[in-house]
C-alpha positions as CSV (number, residue, x, y, z in Angstrom):
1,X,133.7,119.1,71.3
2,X,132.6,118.1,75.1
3,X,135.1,115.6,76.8
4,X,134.2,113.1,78.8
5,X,136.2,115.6,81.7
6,X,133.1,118.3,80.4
7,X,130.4,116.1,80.8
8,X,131.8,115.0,84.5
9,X,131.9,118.5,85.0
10,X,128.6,119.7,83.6
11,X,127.1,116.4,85.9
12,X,128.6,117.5,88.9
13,X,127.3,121.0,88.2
14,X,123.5,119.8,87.3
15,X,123.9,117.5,90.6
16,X,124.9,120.4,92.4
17,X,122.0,122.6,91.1
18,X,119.6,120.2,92.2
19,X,120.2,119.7,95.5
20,X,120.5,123.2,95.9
21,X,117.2,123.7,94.9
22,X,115.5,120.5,96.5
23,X,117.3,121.8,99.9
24,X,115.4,125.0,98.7
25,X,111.8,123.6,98.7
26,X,112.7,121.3,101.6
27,X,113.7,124.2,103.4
28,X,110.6,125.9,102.1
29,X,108.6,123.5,104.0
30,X,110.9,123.8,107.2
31,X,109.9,127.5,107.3
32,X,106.5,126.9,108.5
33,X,106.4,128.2,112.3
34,X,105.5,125.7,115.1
35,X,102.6,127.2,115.9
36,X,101.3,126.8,112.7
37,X,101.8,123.4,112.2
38,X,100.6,123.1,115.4
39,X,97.2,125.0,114.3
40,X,97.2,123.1,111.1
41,X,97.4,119.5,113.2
42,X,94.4,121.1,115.2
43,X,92.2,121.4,112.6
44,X,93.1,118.4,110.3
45,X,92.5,116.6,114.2
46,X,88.9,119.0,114.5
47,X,88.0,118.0,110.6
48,X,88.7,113.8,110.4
49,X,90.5,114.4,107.2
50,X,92.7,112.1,107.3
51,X,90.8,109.6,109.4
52,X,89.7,107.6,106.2
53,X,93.4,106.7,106.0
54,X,93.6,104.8,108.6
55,X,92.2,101.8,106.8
56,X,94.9,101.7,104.4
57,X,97.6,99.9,106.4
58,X,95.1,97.1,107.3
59,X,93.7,96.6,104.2
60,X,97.2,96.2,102.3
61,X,98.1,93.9,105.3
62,X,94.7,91.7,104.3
63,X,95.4,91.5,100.5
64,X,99.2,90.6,101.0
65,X,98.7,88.0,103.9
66,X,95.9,87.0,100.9
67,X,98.7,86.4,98.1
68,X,101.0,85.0,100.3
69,X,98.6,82.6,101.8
70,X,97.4,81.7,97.9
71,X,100.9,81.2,97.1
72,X,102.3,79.4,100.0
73,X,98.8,77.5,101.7
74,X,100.7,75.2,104.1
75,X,102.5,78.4,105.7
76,X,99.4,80.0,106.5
77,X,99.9,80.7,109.8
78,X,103.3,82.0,109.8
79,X,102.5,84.4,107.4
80,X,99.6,85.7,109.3
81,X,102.0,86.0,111.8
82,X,104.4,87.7,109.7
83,X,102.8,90.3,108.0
84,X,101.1,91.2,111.2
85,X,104.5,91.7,112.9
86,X,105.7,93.6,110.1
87,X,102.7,95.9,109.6
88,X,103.0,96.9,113.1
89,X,106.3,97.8,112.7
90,X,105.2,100.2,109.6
91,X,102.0,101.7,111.7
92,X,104.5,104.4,113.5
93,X,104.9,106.2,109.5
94,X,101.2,106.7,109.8
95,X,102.4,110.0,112.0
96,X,104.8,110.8,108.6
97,X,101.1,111.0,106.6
98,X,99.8,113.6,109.7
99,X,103.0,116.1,109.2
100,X,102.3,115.6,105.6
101,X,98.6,116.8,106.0
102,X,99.5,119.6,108.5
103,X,102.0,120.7,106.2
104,X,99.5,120.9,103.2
105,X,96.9,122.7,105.6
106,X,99.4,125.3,107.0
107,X,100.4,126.1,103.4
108,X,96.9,126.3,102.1
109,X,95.7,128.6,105.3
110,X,96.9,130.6,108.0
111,X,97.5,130.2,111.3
112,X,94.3,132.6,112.2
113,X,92.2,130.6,109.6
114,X,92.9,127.3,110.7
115,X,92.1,128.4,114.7
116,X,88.8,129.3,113.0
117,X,88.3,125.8,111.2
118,X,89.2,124.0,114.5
119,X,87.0,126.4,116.7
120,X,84.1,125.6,114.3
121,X,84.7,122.0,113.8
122,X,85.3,121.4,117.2
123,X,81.6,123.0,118.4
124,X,79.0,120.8,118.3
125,X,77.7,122.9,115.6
126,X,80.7,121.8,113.5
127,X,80.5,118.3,114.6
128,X,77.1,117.7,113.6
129,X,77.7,119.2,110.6
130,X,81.0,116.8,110.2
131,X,78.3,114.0,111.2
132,X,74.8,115.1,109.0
133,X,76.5,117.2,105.9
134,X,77.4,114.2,103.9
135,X,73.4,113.1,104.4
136,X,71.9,116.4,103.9
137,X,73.9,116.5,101.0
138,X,72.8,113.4,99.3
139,X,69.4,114.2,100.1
140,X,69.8,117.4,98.0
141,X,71.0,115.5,95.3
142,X,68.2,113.7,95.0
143,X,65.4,116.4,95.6
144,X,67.7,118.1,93.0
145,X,67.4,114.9,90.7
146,X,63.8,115.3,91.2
147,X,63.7,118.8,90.8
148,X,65.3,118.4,86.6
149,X,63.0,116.0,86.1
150,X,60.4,118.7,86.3
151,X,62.1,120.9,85.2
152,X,62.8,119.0,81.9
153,X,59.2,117.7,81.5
154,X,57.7,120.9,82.2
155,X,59.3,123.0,79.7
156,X,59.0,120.1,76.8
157,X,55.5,120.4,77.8
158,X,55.3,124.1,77.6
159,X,57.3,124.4,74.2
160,X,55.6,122.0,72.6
161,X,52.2,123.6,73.6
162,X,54.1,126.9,72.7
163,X,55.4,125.5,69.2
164,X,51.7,124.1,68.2
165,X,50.0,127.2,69.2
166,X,52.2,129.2,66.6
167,X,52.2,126.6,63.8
168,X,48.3,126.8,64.0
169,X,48.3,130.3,64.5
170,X,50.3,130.4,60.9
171,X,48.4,128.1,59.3
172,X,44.9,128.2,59.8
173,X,43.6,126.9,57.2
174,X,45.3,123.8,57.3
175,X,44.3,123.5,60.3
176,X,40.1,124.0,59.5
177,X,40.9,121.4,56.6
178,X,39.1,118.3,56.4
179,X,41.2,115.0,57.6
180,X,41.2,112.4,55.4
């Protein structure tokens, strides 16, 4: 039988065994070099990826100032106020998001391959493809929308033309038969 002594024990031991091992992974993550992270903050910076984030802080500030305004409509403008003040305080963890990203980056590619992202994203080759590849790709979708279409309608064509060519074929004397 486990005492209640064991069981503080045991506790102590499983508390023990987990820090351990979260200082292991955070450590993990310490281990990237500088110049990594460095080359990894490069080309996050050369690809925008985290630029659509940057909407998030204002648009949470909106829908609160929203509800609070809904619930409390003669304190309007303090908690405009407010809730500005208090978002700007937040807007400095924004740089917490860009070591997260940089951190994801470095782990998925190396130094070498993310100098090679930034040198290409940061050409004007690599901008314009930053800038034109989301329209160019929509565009294919639809000449590749168009494309099934075809597709689809021409081989329902062709297989039913296939498909009554060999049912007369097998019966032609059905076929010569007077309709009714």
């Amino acid at each position: 039988m486990i005492s209640f002594t064991g069981m503080g024990r045991l506790a102590s031991i499983a508390v023990i065994a987990g820090s351990v091992m979260l200082g292991a992974v955070s450590a993990k993550a310490q281990d990237v070099p500088a110049e990594h992270l460095q080359a990894a903050r490069d080309a996050i910076s050369a690809l925008g990826v985290t630029n659509r984030f940057d909407a998030i802080l204002p648009n949470i500030m909106d829908r609160l100032t929203a509800q609070l305004i809904q619930a409390y409509p003669n304190l309007q403008d303090i908690i405009s106020v407010k809730v500005e003040e208090e978002a700007l305080k937040l807007a400095a963890r924004r740089a917490d998001l860009e070591r997260e990203a940089a951190l994801v980056y470095a782990k998925a590619f190396t130094a070498d391959e993310l100098n090679q992202i930034t040198a290409f994203y940061g050409s004007e080759t690599g901008k314009k493809l930053l800038k034109d590849g989301p329209i160019a790709t929509r565009e294919l979708l639809k000449a590749a929308d168009i494309w099934t279409a075809g597709i689809a309608r021409d081989l329902e064509q062709q297989a039913n033309a296939a498909l009554l060519a060999q049912v007369q074929a097998e019966q032609p004397a059905a076929a010569e038969a007077p309709q009714p």
